[in-house]
BANUFI-402506 format. One record per residue (C-alpha): residue number from 1; residue in one letter; x, y, z. Coordinates in steps of 0.02 Angstrom, whole numbers, padded with zeros to 5 digits, always signed. Layout:
residues N
+-----+------+--------+--------+--------+
:  nr : rest :      x :      y :      z :
+-----+------+--------+--------+--------+
: NUM :    A :      X :      Y :      Z :
...
+-----+------+--------+--------+--------+
***
This chain:
residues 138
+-----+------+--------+--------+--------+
:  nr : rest :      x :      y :      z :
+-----+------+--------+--------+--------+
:   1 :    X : -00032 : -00041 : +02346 :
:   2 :    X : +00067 : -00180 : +02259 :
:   3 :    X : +00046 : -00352 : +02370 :
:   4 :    X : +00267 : -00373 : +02353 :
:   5 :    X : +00388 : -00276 : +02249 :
:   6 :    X : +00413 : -00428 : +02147 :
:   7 :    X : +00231 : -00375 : +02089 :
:   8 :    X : +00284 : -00190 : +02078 :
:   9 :    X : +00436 : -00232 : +01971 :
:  10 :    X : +00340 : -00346 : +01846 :
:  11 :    X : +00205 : -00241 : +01835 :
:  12 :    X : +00339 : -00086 : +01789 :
:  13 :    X : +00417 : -00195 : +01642 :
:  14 :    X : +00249 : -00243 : +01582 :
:  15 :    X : +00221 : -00063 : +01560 :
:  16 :    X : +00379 : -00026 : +01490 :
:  17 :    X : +00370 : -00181 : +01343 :
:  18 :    X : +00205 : -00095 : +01293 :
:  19 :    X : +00256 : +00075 : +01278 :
:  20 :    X : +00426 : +00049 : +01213 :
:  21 :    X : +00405 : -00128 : +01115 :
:  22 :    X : +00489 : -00119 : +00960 :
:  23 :    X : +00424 : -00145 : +00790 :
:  24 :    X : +00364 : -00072 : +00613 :
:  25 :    X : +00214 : +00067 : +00662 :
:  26 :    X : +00045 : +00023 : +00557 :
:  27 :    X : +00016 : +00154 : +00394 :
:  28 :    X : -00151 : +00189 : +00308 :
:  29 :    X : -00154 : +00269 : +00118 :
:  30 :    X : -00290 : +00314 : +00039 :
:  31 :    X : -00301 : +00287 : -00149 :
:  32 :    X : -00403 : +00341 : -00281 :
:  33 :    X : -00416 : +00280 : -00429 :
:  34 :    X : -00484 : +00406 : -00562 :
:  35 :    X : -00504 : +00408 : -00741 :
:  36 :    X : -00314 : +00457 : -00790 :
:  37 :    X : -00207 : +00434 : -00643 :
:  38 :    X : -00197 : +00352 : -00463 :
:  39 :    X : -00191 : +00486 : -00326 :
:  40 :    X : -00112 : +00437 : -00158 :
:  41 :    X : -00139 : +00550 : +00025 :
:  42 :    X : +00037 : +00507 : +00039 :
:  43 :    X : +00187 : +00449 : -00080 :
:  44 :    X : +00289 : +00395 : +00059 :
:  45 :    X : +00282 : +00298 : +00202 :
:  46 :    X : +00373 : +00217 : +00356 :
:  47 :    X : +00428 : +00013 : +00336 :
:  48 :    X : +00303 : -00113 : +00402 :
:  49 :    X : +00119 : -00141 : +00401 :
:  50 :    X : +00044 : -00034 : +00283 :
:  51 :    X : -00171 : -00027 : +00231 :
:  52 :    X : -00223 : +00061 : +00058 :
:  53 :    X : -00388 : +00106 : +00067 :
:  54 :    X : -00401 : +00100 : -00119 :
:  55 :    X : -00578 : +00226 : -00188 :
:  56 :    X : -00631 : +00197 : -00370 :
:  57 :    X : -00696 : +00361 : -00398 :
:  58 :    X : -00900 : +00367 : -00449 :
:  59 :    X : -00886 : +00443 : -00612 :
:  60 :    X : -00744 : +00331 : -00700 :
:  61 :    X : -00887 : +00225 : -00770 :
:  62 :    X : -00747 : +00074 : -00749 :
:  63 :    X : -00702 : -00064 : -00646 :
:  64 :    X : -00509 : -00050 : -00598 :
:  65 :    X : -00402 : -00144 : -00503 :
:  66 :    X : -00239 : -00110 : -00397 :
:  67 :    X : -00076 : -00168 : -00396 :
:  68 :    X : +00088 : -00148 : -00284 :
:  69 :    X : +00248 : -00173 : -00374 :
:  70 :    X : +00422 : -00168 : -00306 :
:  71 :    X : +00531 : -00085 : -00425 :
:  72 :    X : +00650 : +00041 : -00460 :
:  73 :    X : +00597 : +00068 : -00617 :
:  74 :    X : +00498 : +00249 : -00623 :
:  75 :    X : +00319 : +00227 : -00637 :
:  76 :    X : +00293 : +00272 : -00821 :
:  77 :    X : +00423 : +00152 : -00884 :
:  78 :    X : +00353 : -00016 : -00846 :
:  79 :    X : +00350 : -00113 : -01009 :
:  80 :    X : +00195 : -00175 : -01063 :
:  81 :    X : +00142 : -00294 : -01183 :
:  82 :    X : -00031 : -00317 : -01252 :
:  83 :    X : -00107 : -00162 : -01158 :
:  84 :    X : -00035 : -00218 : -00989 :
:  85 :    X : +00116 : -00221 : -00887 :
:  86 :    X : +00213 : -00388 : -00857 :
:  87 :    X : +00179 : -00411 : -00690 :
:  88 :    X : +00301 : -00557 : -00682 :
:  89 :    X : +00459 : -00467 : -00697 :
:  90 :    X : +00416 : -00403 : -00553 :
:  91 :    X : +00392 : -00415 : -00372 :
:  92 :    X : +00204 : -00407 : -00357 :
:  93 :    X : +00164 : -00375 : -00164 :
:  94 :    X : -00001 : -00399 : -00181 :
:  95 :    X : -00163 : -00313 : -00272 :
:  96 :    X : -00357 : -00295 : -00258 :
:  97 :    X : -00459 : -00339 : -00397 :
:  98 :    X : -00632 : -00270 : -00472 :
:  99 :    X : -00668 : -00122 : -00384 :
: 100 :    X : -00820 : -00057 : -00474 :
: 101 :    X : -00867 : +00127 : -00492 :
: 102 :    X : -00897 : +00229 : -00308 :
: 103 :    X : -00822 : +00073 : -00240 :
: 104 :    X : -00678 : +00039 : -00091 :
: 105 :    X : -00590 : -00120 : -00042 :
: 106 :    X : -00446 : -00123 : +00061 :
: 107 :    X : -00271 : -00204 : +00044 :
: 108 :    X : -00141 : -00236 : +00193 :
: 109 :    X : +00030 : -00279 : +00155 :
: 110 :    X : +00210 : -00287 : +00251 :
: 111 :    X : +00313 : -00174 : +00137 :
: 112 :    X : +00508 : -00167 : +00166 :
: 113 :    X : +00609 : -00022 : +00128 :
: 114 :    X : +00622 : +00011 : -00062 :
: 115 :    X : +00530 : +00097 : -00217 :
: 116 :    X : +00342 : +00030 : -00273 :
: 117 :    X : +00240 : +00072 : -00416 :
: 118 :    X : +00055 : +00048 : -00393 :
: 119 :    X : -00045 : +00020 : -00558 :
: 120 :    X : -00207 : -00024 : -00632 :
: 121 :    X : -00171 : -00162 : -00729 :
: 122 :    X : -00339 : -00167 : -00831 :
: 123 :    X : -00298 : -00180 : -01016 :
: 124 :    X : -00250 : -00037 : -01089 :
: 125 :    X : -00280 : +00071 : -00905 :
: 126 :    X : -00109 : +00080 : -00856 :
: 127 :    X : -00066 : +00160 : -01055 :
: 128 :    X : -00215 : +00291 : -00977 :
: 129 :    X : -00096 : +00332 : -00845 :
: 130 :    X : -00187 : +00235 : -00696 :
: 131 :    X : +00006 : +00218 : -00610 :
: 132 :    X : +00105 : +00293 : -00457 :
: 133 :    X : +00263 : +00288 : -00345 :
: 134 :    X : +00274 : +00255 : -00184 :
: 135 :    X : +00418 : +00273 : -00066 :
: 136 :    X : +00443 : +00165 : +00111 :
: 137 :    X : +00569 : +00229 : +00194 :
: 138 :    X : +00673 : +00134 : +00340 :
+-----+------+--------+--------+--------+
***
């Protein structure tokens, strides 16, 4: 079958990186954003790679955006100035901007272990209660 076993035994760790190769497992969430909150398919997920698949429901009649913040700060007590929240103070993982009405765009990120809040930072939308937690667990 195998030519020598030098062949057999490379082919056998091959195998065994693949299946067993370590590493952060891939996460989708989907998000929509609606007219008075942000609901998530999941408020928790594993470390690594993880892909919102953020929805801006039809009938908000607005454009929104979304925004992952690291934080252990809950996610009603962000302070805000001027209708939005201070993103600097922050550490802003990343975001997706001007997702209109019946819209989706998608956002990948590497997220470490720790507490997020995910907000639409639209003046005066987060006030509206366009915010969420998110857990990533080791």
């Amino acid at each position: 079958m195998f030519s020598s076993p030098r062949t057999a035994v490379f082919l056998g760790v091959a195998t065994l990186g693949l299946v067993c190769s370590p590493g952060y497992a891939e996460e989708m969430i989907k998000a929509t954003v609606l007219m008075n909150t942000i609901q998530l398919d999941a408020n928790h997920v594993k470390a690594g790679t993880v892909t919102f698949e953020v929805s801006n429901a039809p009938d908000t009649g607005l454009t929104h955006e979304f925004v992952v913040l690291k934080t252990d700060l809950a996610a009603d007590k962000l302070p805000v100035k001027n209708g939005q929240v201070s993103e600097s103070q922050f550490k802003k993982m990343g975001e997706v901007e001007d997702i209109d009405p019946g819209k989706n765009k998608r956002l990948t990120l590497k997220l470490a272990p720790g507490r997020y809040v995910l907000i639409c930072n639209k003046p005066g939308h987060y006030a509206m209660g366009l915010h969420t937690s998110l857990l990533v667990t080791p």
